[in-house]
N, CA, C and O atoms as a GROMACS GRO file, in nm:
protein
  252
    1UNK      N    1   3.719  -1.982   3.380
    1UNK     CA    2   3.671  -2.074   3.480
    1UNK      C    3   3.644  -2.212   3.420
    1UNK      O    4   3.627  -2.304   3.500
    2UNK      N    5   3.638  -2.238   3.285
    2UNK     CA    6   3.578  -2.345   3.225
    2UNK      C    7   3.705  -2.391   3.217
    2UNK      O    8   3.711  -2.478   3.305
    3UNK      N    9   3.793  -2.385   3.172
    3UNK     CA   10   3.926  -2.432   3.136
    3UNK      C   11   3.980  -2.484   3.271
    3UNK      O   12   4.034  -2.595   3.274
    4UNK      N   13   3.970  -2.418   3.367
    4UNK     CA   14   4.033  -2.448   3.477
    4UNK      C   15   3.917  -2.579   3.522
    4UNK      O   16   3.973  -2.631   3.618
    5UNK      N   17   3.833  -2.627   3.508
    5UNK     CA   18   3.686  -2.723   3.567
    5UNK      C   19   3.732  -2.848   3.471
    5UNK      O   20   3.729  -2.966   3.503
    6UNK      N   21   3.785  -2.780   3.321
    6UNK     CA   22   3.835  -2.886   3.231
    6UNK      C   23   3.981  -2.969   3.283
    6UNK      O   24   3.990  -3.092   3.281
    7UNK      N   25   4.091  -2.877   3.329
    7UNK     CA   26   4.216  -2.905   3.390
    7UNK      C   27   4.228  -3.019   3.520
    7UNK      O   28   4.315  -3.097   3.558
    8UNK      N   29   4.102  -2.987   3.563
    8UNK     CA   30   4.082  -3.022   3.679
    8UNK      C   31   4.035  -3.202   3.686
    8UNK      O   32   4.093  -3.303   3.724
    9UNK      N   33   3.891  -3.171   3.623
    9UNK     CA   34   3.849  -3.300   3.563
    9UNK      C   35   3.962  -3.422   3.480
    9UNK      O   36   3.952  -3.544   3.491
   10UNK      N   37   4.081  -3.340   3.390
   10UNK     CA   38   4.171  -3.418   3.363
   10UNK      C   39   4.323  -3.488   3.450
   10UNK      O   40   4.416  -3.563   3.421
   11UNK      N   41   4.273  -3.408   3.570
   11UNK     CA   42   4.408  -3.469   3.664
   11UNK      C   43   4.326  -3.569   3.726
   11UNK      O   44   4.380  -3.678   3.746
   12UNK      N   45   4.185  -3.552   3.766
   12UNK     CA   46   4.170  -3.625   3.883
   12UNK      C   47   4.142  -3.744   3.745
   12UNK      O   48   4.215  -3.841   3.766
   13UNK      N   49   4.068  -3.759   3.629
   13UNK     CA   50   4.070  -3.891   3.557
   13UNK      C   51   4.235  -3.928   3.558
   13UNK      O   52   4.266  -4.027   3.625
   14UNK      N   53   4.328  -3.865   3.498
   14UNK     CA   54   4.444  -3.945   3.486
   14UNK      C   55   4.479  -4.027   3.658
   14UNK      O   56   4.522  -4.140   3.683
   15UNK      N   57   4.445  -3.934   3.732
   15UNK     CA   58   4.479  -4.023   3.858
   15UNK      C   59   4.408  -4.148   3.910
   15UNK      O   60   4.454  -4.238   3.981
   16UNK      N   61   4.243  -4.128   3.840
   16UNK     CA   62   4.175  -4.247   3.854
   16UNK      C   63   4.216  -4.375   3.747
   16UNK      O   64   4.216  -4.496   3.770
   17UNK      N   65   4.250  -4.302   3.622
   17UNK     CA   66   4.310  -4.441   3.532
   17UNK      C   67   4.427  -4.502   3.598
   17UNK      O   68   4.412  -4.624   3.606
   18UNK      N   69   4.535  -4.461   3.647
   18UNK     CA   70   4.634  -4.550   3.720
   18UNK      C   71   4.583  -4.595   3.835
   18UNK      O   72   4.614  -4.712   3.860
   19UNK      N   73   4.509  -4.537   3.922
   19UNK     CA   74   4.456  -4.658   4.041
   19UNK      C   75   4.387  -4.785   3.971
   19UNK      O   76   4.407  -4.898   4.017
   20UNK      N   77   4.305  -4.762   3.857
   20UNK     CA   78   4.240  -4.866   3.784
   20UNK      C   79   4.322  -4.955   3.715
   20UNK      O   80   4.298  -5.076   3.707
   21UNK      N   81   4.390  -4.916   3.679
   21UNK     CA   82   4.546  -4.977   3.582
   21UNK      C   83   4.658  -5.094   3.708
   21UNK      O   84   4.716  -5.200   3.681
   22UNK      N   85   4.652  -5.026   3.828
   22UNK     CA   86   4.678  -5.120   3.904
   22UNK      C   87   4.628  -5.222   3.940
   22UNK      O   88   4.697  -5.323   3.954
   23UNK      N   89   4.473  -5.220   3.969
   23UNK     CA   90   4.374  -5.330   4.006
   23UNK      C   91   4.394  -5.394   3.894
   23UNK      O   92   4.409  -5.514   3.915
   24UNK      N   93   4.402  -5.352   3.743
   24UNK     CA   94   4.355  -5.480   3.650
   24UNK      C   95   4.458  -5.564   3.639
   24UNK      O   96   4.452  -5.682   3.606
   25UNK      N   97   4.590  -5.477   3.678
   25UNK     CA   98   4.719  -5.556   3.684
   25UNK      C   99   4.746  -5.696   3.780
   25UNK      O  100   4.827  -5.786   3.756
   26UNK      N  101   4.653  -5.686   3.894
   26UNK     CA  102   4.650  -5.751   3.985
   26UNK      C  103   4.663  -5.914   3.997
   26UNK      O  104   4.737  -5.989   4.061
   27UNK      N  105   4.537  -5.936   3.889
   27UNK     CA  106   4.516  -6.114   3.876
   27UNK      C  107   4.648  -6.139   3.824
   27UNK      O  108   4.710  -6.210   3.904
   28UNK      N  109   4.705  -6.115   3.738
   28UNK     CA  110   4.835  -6.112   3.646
   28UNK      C  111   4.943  -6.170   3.730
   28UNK      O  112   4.990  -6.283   3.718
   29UNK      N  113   4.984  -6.054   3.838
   29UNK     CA  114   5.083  -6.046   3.862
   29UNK      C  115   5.076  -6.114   3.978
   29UNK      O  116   5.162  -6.100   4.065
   30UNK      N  117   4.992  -6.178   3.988
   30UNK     CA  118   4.945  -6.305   4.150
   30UNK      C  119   5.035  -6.444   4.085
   30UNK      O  120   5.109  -6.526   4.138
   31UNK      N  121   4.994  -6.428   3.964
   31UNK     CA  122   5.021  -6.568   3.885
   31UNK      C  123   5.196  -6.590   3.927
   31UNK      O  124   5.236  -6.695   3.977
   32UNK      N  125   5.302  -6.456   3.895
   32UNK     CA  126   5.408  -6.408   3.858
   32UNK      C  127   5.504  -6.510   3.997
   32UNK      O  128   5.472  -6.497   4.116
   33UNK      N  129   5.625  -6.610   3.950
   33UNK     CA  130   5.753  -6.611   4.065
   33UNK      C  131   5.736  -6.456   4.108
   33UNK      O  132   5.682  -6.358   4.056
   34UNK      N  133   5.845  -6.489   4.287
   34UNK     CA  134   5.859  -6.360   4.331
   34UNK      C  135   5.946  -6.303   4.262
   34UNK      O  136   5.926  -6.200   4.198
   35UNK      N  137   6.049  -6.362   4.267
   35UNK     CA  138   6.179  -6.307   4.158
   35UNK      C  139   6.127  -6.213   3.984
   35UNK      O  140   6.191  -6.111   3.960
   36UNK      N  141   6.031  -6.251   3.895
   36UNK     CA  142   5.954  -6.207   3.815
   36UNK      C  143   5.878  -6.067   3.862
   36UNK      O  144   5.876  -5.957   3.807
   37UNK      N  145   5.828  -6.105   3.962
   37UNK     CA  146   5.752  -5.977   4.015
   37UNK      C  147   5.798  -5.898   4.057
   37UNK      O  148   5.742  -5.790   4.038
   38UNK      N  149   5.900  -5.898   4.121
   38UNK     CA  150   5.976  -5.781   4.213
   38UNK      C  151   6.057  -5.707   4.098
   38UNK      O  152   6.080  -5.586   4.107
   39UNK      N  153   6.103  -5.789   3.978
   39UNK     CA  154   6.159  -5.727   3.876
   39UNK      C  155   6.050  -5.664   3.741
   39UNK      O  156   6.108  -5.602   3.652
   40UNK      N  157   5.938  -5.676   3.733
   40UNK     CA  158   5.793  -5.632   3.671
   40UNK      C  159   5.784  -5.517   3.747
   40UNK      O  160   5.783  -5.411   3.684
   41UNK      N  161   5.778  -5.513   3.855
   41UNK     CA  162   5.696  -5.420   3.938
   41UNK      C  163   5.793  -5.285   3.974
   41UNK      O  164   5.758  -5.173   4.011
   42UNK      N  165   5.937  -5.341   3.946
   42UNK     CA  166   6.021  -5.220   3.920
   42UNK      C  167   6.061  -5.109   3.843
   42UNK      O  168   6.140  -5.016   3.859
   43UNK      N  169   5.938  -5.167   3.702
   43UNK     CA  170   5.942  -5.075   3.573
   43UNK      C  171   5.811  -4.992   3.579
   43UNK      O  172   5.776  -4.919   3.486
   44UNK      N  173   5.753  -5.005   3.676
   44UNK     CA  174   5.629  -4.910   3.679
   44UNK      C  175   5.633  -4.780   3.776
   44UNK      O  176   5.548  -4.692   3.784
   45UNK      N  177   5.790  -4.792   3.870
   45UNK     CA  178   5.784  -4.639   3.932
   45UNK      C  179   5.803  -4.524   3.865
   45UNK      O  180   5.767  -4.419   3.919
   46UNK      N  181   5.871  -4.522   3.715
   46UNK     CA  182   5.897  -4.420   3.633
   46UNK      C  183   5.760  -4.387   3.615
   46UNK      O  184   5.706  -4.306   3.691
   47UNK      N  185   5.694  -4.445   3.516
   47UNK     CA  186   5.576  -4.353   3.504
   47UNK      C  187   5.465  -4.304   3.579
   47UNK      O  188   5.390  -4.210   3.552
   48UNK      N  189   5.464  -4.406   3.709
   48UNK     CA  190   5.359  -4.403   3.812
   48UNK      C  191   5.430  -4.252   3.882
   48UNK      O  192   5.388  -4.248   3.998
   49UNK      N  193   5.500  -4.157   3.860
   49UNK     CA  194   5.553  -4.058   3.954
   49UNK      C  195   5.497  -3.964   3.867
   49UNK      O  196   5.443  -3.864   3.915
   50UNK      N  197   5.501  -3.978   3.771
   50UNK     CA  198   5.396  -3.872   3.649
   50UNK      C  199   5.236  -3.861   3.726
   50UNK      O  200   5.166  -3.763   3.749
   51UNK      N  201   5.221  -3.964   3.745
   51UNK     CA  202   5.068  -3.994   3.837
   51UNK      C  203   5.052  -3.916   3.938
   51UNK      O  204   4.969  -3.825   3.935
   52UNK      N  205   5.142  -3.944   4.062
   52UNK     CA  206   5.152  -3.895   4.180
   52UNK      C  207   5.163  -3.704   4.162
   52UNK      O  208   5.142  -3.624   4.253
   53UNK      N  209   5.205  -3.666   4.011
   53UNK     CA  210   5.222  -3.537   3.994
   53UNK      C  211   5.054  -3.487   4.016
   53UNK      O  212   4.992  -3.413   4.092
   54UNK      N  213   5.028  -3.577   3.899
   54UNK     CA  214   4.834  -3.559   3.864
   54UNK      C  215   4.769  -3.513   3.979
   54UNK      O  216   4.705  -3.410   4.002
   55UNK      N  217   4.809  -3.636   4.064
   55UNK     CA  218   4.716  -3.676   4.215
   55UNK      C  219   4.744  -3.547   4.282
   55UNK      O  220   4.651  -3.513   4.355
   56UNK      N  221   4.838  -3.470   4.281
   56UNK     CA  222   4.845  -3.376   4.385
   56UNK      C  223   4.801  -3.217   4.308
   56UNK      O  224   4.768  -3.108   4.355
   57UNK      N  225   4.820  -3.272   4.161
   57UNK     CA  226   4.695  -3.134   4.106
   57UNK      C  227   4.602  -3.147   4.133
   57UNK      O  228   4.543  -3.059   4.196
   58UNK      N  229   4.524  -3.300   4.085
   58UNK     CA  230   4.397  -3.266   4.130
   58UNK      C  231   4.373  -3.230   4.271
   58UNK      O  232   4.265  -3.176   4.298
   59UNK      N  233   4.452  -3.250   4.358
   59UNK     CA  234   4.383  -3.235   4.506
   59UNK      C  235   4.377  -3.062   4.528
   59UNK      O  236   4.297  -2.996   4.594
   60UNK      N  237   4.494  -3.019   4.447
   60UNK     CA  238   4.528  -2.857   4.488
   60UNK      C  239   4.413  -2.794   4.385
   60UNK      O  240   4.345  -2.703   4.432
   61UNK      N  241   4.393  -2.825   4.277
   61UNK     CA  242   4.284  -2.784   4.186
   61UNK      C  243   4.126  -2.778   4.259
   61UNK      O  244   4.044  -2.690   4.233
   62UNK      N  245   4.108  -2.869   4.337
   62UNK     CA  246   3.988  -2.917   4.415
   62UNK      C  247   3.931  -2.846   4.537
   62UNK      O  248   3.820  -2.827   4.586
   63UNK      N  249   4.118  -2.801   4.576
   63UNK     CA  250   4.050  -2.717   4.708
   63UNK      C  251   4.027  -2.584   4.690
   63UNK      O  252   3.979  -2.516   4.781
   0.00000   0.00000   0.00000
């Protein structure tokens, strides 16, 4: 039961570090041409889908 409370606790942090990882990205990428940004913002769906894996453990872990 501990392992599984530990598993659990580590999906829902990894899912809270990328929501946080986006906000800090934010001021940044205000600054950015559109052309710059639309091409920035295209290298972050690869790993952000690793995330979306997290997000839906933690939710299934939770219930």
């Amino acid at each position: 039961m501990r392992a599984f409370m530990i598993v659990t606790l580590l999906l829902v942090a990894i899912t809270m570090a990328l929501s946080l990882a986006h906000a800090l990205e934010l001021p940044g990428k205000l600054r950015l041409k559109e052309a710059t940004y639309k091409s920035v913002q295209a290298i972050y769906y690869p790993g952000f889908t690793i995330g979306g894996f997290a997000e839906i453990g933690g939710i299934i872990a939770l219930a």
